[in-house]
C-alpha atoms as one frame of an Amber mdcrd trajectory, in Angstrom:
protein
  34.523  20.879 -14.828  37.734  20.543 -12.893  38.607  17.612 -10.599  37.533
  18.247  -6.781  38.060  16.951  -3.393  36.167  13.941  -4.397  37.559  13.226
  -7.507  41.103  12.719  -5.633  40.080  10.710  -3.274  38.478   8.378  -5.742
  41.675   8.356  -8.281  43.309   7.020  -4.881  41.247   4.625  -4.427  41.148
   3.540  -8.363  45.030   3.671  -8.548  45.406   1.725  -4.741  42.333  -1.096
  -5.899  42.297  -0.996  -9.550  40.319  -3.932  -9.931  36.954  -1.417  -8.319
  34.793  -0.460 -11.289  35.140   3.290 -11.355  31.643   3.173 -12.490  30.137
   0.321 -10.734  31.758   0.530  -7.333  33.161   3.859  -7.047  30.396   6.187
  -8.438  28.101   5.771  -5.203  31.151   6.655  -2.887  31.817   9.473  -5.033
  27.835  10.145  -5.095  27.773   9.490  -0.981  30.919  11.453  -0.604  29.994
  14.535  -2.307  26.380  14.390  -0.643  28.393  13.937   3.103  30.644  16.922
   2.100  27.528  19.559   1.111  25.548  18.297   4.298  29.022  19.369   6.281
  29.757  22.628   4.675  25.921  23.609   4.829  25.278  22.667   8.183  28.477
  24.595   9.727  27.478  27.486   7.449  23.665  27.482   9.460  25.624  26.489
  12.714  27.765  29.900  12.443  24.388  31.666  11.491  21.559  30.404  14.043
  24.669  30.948  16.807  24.385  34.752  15.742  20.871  34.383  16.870  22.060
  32.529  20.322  20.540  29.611  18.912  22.672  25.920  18.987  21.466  23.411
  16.763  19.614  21.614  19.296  18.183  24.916  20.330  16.765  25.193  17.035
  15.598  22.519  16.559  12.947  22.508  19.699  12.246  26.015  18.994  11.269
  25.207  15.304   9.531  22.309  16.208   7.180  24.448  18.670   6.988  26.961
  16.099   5.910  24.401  13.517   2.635  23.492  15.465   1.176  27.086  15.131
  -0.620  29.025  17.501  -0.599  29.142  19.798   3.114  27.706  19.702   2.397
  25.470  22.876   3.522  22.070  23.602   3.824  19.917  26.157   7.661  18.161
  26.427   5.675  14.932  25.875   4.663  16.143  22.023   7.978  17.949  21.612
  10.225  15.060  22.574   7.704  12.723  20.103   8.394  15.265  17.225  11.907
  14.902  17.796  12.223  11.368  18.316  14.596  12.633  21.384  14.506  11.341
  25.293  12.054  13.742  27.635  15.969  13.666  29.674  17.661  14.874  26.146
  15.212  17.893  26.025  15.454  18.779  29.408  18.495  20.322  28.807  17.461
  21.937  25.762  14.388  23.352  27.301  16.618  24.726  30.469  18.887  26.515
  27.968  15.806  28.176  26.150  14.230  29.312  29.358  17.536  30.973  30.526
  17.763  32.791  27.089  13.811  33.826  26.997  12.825  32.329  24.076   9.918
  29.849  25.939   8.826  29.822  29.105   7.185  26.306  30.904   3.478  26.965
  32.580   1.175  23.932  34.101  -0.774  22.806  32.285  -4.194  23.651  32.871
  -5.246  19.929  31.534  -3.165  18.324  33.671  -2.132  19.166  37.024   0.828
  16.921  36.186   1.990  18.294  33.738   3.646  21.278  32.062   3.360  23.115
  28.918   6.417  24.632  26.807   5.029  27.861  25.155   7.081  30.237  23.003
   7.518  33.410  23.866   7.873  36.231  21.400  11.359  37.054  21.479  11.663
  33.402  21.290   8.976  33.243  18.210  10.988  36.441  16.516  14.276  34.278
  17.016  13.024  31.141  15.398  11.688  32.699  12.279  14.831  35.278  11.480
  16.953  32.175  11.665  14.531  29.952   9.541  14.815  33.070   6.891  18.706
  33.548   7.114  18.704  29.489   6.475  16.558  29.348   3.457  18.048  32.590
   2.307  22.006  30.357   3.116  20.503  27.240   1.154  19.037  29.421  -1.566
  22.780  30.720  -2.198  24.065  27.335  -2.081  21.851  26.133  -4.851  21.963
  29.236  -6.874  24.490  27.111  -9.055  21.718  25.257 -10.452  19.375  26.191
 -12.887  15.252  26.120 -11.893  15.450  22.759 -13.852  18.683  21.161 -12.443
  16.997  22.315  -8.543  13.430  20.506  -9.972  15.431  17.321 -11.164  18.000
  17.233  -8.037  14.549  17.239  -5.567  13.200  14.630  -7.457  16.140  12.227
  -7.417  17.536  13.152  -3.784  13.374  12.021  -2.350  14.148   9.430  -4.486
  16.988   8.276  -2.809  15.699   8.838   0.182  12.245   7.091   0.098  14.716
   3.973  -0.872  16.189   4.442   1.875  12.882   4.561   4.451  12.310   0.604
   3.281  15.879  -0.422   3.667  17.633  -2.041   6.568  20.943  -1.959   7.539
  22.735  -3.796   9.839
């Protein structure tokens, strides 16, 4: 396999610090590195997609999240801003921008005279789930370098990783 982006930047750093074990020290920056450098391309690639769709990432997020609950794809901004660990003032915002475009609409809530509900709409719900399939189908392509068995093994190291990471603080 020929030497990439990473690899460079790595025989940098081995030539500028030789005394860094190119196995020991390196290989997790190279690991990190090439990890940081999918996330980018993939998530610009879905940016350029979803934005087809009139959908920002933020916009796509809330809209997935209400789609995620199921029917009857209603939730108050109290549940959606818990889902999305995000500030009820962070999803106001977001929920303004939505409304404008038609994709939800807000109603009282008829348990709370309080309160509000965030429902989908169905140009909204017909939004959400051609973008979700235009994503999977855009991270489907991106893996199709991989056999079944390398995709299998990859999952299986990368939750891995990441459980590791759940019990891990860093300062």
């Amino acid at each position: 396999m020929t030497d990439d982006a990473v690899d460079r930047i790595i025989g940098q750093w081995h030539r500028e610090m030789p005394e860094l074990d190119l196995e020991r020290e390196l290989e997790p920056m190279a690991l990190f590195g090439r990890i940081h450098r999918i996330s980018q391309k993939l998530g610009a690639r879905l940016h350029e997609l979803r934005a087809r769709k009139g959908l920002g990432r933020n916009e796509f997020d809330v809209l997935a999240t209400i789609r995620r609950s199921g029917d009857p794809y209603t939730l108050s901004p109290k549940e959606i801003s818990a889902a999305m660990m995000l500030s009820s003032g962070g999803l106001t915002g977001r929920l303004d921008k939505l409304e404008a475009a038609g994709f939800v609409e807000r109603l009282p809530d008829p348990g709370d005279r309080r309160g509000l509900k965030v429902r989908m709409t169905g140009l909204g719900r017909e939004v959400i789930e051609d973008s979700v399939r235009i994503g999977v189908a855009a991270q489907n392509e991106a893996l199709s370098v991989l056999t079944d068995d390398e995709r299998r093994q990859l999952g299986a190291l990368l939750k891995k990783l990441h459980a590791g990471f759940e019990d891990q603080p860093f300062d």
